[in-house]
C-alpha positions, 0 to 999 in steps of 0.5 A: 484375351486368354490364349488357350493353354496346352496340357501340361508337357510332364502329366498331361493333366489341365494348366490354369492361369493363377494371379497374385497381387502384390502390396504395391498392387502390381500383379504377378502371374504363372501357369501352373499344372492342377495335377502334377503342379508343375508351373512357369515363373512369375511374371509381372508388369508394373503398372504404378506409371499407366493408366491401363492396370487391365492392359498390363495385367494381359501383358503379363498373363500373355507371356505367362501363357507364351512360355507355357505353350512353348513346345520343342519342335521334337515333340 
């Protein structure tokens, strides 16, 4: 499922994909570089209404990822 993550557009350094749960047990999740901490925003789904957690966590985790890879044409 996990798209591979380009390097980061401000170091070069590798990007990782981080997760966080919330109290109500909806994840949120962001790219972010290991050298130069640069990230994208949290994104999440709330998943309270669906049987399929896994699904809405890829969900999330694919637009996270998206938004990272997102490179300008001129580059």
């Amino acid at each position: 499922m996990i798209d591979e993550l380009l390097p980061c557009p401000f170091c070069g350094g590798n990007a990782a994909l981080y997760s966080k749960q919330l109290q109500n047990g909806d994840h949120i999740m962001n790219v972010r570089c290991e050298v130069c901490k640069a990230s994208t925003r949290m994104f999440g789904c709330e998943n309270n209404n669906y049987d399929d957690e896994n699904y809405w966590n890829q969900l999330a985790a694919k637009k996270a990822i998206n938004i990272w890879n997102l490179r300008s044409e001129k580059e």
